[in-house]
C-alpha positions as CSV (number, residue, x, y, z in Angstrom):
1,X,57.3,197.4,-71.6
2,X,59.7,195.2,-70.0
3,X,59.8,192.7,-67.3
4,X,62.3,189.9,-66.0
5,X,61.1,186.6,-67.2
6,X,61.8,185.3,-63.4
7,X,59.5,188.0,-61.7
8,X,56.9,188.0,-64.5
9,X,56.1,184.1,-64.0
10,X,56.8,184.2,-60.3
11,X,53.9,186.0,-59.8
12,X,51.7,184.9,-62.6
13,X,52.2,181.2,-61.2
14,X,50.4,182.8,-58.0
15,X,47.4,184.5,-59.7
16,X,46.7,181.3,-61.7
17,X,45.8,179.5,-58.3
18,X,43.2,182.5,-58.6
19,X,41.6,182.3,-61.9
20,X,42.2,178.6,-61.9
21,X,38.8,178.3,-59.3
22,X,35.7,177.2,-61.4
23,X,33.3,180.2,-62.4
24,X,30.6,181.0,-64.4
25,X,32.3,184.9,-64.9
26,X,34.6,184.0,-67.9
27,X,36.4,187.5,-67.1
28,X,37.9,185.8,-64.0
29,X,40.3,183.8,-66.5
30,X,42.1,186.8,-67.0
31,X,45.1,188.7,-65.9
32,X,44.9,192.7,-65.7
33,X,48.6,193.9,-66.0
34,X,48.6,197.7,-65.5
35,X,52.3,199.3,-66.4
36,X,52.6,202.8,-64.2
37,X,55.6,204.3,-63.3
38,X,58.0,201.8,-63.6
39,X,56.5,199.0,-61.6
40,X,53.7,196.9,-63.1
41,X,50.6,195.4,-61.1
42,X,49.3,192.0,-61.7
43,X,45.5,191.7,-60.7
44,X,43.7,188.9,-60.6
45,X,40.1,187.7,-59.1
46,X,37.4,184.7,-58.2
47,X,33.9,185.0,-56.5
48,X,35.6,184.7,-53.3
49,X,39.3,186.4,-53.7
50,X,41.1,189.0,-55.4
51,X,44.9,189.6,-55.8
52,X,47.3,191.8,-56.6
53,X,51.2,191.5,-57.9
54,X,53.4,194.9,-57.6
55,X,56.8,194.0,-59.4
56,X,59.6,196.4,-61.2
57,X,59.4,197.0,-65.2
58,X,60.9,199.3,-68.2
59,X,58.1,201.2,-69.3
60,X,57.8,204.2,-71.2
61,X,54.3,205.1,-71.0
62,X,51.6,204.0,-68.6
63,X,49.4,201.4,-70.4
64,X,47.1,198.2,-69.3
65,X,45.5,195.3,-71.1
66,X,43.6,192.3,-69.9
67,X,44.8,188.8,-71.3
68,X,44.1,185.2,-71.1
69,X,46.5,184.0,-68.0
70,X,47.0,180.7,-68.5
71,X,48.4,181.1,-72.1
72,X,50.2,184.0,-70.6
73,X,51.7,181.9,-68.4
74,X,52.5,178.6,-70.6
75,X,54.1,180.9,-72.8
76,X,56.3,183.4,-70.7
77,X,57.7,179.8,-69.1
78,X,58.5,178.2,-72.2
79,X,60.7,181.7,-74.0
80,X,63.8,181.2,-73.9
81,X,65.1,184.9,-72.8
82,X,65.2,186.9,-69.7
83,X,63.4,189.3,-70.2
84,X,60.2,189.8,-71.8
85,X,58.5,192.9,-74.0
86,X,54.7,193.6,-74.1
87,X,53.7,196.0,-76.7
88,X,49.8,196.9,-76.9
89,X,48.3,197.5,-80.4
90,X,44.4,197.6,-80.9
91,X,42.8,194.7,-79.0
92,X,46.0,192.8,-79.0
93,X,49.0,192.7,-77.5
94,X,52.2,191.2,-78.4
95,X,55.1,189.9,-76.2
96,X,58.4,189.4,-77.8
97,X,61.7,188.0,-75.9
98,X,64.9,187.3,-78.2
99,X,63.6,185.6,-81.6
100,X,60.2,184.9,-79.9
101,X,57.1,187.1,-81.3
102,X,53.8,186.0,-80.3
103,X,50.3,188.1,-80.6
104,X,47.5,187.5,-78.0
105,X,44.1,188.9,-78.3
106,X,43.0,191.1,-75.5
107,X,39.4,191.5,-73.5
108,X,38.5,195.2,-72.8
109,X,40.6,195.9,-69.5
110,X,37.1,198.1,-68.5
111,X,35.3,194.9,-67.8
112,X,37.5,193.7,-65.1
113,X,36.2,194.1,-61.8
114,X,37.6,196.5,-59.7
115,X,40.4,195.4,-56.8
116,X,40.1,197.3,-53.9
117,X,41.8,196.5,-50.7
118,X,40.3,198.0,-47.3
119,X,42.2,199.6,-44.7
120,X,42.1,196.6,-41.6
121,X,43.9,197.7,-37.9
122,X,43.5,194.2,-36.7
123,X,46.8,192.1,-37.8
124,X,49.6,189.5,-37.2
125,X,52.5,189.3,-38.2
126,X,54.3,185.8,-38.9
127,X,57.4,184.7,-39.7
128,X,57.2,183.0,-43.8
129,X,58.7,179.7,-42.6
130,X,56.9,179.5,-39.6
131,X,53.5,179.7,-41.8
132,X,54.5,178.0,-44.4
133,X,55.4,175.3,-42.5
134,X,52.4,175.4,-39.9
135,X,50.5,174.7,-43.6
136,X,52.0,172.2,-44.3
137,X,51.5,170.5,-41.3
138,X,48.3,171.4,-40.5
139,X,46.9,170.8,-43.9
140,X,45.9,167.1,-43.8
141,X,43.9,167.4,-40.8
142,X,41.3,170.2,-42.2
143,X,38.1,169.1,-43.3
144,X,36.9,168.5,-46.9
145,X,33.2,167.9,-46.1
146,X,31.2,171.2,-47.3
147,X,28.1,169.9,-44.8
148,X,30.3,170.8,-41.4
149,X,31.6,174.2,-42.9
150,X,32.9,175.1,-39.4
151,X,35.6,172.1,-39.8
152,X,36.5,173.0,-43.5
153,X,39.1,175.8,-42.4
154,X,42.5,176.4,-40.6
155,X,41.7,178.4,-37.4
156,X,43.7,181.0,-36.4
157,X,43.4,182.2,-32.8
158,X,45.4,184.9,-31.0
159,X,45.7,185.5,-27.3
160,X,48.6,188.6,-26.0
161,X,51.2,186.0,-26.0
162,X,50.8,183.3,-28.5
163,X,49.2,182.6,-31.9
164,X,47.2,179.1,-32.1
165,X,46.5,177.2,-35.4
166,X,44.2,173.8,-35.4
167,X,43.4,172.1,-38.2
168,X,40.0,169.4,-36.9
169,X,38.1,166.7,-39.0
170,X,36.5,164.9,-36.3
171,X,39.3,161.7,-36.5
172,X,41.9,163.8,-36.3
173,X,43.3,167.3,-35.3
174,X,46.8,168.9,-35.1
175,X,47.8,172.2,-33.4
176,X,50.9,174.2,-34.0
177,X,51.7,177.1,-31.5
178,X,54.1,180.3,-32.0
179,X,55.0,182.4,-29.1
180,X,55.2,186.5,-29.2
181,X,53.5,189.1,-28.8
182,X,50.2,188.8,-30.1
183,X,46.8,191.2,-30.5
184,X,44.6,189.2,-28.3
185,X,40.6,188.3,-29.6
186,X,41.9,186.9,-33.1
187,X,39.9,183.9,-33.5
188,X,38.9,183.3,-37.9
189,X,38.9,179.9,-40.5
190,X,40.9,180.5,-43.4
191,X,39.0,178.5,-46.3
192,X,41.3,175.5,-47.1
193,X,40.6,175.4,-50.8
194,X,43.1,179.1,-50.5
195,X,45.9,177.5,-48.2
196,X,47.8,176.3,-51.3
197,X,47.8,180.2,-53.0
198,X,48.7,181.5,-49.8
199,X,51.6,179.0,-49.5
200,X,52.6,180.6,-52.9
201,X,52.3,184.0,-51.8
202,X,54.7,183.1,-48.6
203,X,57.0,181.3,-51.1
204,X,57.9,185.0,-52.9
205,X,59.1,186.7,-49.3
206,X,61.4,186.0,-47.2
207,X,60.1,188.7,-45.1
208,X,57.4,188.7,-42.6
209,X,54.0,187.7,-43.5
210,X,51.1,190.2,-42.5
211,X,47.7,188.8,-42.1
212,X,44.9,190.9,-41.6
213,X,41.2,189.8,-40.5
214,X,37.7,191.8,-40.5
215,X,34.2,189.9,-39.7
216,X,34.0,188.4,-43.3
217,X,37.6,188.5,-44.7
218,X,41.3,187.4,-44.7
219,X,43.8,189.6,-46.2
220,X,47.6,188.5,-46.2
221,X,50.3,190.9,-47.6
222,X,53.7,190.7,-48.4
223,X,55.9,193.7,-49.7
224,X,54.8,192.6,-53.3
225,X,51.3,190.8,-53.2
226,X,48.4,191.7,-51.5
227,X,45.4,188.8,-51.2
228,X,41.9,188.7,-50.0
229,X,39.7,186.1,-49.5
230,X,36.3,185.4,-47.6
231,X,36.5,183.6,-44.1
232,X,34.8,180.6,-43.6
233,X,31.6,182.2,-41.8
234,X,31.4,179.5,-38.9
235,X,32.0,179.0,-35.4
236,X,34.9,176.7,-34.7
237,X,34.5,174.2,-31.9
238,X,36.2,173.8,-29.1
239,X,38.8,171.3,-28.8
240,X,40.4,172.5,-26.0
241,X,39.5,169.7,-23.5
242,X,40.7,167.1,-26.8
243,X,43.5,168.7,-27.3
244,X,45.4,168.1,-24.2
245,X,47.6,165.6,-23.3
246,X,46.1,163.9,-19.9
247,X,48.9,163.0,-17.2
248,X,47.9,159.5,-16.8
249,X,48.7,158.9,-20.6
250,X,51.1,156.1,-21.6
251,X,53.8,157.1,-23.5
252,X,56.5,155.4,-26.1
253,X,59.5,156.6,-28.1
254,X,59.5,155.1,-31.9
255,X,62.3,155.5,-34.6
256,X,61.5,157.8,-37.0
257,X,62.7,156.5,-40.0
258,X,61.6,152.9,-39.3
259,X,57.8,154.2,-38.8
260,X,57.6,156.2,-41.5
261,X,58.7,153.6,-43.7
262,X,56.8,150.8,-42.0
263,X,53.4,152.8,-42.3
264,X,54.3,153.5,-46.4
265,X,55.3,150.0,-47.1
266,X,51.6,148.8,-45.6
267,X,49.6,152.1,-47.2
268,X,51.0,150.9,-50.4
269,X,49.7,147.6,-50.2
270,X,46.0,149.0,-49.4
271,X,46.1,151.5,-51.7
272,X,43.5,154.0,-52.3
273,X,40.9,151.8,-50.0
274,X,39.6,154.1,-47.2
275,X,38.9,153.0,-43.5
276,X,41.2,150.5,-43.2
277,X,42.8,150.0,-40.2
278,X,46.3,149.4,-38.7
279,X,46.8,147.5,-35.7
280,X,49.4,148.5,-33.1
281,X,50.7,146.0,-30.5
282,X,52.5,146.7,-27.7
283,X,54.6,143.5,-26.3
284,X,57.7,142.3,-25.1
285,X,59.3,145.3,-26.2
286,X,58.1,145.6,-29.6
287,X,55.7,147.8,-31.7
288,X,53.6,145.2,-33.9
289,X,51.8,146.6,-36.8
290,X,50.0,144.9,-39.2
291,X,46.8,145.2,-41.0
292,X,44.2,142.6,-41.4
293,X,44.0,139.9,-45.0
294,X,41.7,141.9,-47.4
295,X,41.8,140.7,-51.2
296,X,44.2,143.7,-52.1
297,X,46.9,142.0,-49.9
298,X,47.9,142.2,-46.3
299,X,50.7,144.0,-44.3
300,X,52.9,143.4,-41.0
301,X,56.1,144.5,-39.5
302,X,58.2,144.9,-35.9
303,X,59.7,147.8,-34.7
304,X,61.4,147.1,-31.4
305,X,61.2,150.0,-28.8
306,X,61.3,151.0,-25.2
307,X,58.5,151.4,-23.2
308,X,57.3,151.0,-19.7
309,X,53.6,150.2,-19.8
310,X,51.6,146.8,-19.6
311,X,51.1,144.8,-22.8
312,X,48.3,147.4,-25.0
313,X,46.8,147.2,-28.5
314,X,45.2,150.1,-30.9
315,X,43.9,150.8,-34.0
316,X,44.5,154.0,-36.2
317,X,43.1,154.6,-39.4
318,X,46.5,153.6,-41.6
319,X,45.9,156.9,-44.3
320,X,45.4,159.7,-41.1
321,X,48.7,157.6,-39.6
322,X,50.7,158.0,-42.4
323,X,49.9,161.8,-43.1
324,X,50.3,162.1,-39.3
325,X,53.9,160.6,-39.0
326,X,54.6,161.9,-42.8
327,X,54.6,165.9,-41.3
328,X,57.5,165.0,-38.8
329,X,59.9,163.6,-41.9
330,X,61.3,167.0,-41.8
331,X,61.5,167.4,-37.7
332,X,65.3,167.2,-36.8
333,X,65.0,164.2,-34.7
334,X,65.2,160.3,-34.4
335,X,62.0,159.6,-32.7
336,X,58.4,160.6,-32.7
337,X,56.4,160.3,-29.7
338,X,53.3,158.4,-29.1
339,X,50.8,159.0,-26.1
340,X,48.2,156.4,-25.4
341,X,45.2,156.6,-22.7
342,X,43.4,153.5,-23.7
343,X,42.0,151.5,-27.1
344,X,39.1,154.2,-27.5
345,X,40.7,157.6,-26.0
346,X,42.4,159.9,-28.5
347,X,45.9,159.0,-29.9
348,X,48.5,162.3,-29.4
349,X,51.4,162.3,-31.9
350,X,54.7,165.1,-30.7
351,X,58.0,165.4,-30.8
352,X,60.7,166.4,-28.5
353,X,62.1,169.0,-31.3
354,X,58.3,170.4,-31.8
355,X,57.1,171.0,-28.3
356,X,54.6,173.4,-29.9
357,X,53.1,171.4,-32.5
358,X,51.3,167.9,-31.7
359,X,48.9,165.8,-34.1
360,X,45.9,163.9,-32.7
361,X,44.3,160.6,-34.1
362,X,41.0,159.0,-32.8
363,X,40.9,155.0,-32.4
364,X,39.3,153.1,-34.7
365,X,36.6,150.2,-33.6
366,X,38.7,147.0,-34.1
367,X,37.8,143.3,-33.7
368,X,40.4,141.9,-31.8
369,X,41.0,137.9,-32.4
């Protein structure tokens, strides 16, 4: 039984984000490989989730075993070949590849739970850039904090011509919109802790993406891979009224690069410290920012800039700042926009290039001198 050393780790690297997750089940360390009729399938589950691979092979016979993945893994990505040979014999199986011969012992393949994937009408269909990249953005802003499980998820919401993700942690909250044609009434929270395996899953296609949604579960498929995972069983709020920016909002143009590297330069002096706070003053047309003297160190810089408001003066948290202005490094333009109502009214983050997408930062308390 053969299979490309490329393919094999490909999707092996994607069901060890699967049996990577804590369990007491020691059967969920494993990897079922079942060889039938030239293609092999790669099955691998959690307490929550449960995937499965489909890639091409050589085999002769149909056969299945049930290994250790991770030593799987470590070892198909350190042989030096391109392909690699698995040959079952008793409760072992060996995989060869050029000079390489290595046994592994097997568990009984009979003990692995049964994958079972359920026939779901409700779907969307997404573009694998566009989600990957509405990850990736949205990822910072999802909650971590188990006790507000409504807040712990990215929600997905559908209406007949547009498909709405929001990721909200109380201080912060960005939206990313796509425009089509949409089945209306979508509205689920995909767990974070299974955002980074389905950015793996995306990363194998580069066609369409195909989530599907019941009451309880998330399924995404790709032509190869099929996933399911439990939703998050909560209501998200809604942030509809936060969300928008108001009219009488002021608004200022700042240069990319020199933000971004302004914000890293003072997050590097304050380290892994939370809460601490960057002060933003508008005046004489220039962005001050500096943070105040703790023991650590201290920080300050000028960015000049245009702007047509009356002298005003924030506070953001400096580590939701830096995520916040961090996501637009890879936006195709020279500024990033900042929208301002007053010192205690949220903060809205866009950019001219991402008129769908916007990131939003509440104020933080500051004692002004």
């Amino acid at each position: 039984m053969k299979i490309t050393k490329k393919e094999l780790v490909k999707y092996l690297d994607v069901a060890n984000e699967v049996t990577s997750k804590k369990s007491g089940n020691t059967i969920f360390k494993n990897v079922l490989f079942e060889f039938v009729n030239g293609k092999v399938k790669l099955k691998a589950v959690n307490d929550n989730s449960m995937l499965e691979c489909l890639t091409d092979c050589e085999s002769k016979k149909d056969e299945s075993f049930c290994v250790d993945l991770s030593k799987v893994l470590n070892i198909s990505k350190s042989l030096r070949n391109k392909e690699i040979e698995f040959s079952k014999k008793g409760k072992s199986v060996n995989m060869s590849s050029g000079d390489a011969k290595i046994r592994l012992s097997t568990v009984d393949s009979n003990s692995f739970p049964v994958i079972e994937f359920e026939d779901i009408k409700d779907s969307i269909k997404l573009n694998p850039v566009d989600l990957f990249n509405t990850i990736v953005k949205t990822f910072s802003s999802i909650s971590d904090n188990e006790s507000m499980s409504s807040l712990t998820g990215l929600n997905v919401k559908t209406d007949e011509s547009s498909v709405i993700f929001t990721g909200f942690n109380s201080f912060r909250m960005t939206k990313s919109i796509y425009s089509g044609n949409f089945l209306a009434g979508c509205d689920i929270i995909i767990p974070k802790k299974e955002l980074n395996l389905v950015k793996k899953i995306i990363s194998t296609t580069d066609s369409d993406i195909t989530i599907k949604y019941n009451k309880n579960s998330f399924y995404i498929e790709t032509e190869s891979v099929k996933f399911k995972t439990r939703l998050v069983e909560s209501k998200f709020p809604d942030v509809s009224k936060i969300a928008e920016i108001k009219p009488e909002c002021r608004k200022v143009s700042l240069p990319k690069d020199d933000l971004i590297d302004v914000i890293k330069v003072m997050a590097t002096v304050i380290g892994n410290e939370k809460n601490v706070v960057v002060k933003m003053f508008f005046e004489n047309g220039t962005l001050k920012l500096e943070t105040d003297d703790y023991d650590y160190g201290k920080g300050s810089d000028v960015i000049e800039c245009e702007y047509d408001f009356d002298p005003f003066r924030v506070g953001l948290n400096i580590k939701f700042l830096l995520d916040s202005v961090n996501v637009f490094d890879g936006a195709e333009c020279e500024n990033i926009n900042f929208h301002f109502t007053d010192d205690v009214s949220p903060v809205f983050i866009t950019s001219d290039v991402w008129q769908d997408y916007k990131t939003v930062l509440m104020p933080m308390r500051v004692i002004w001198e």
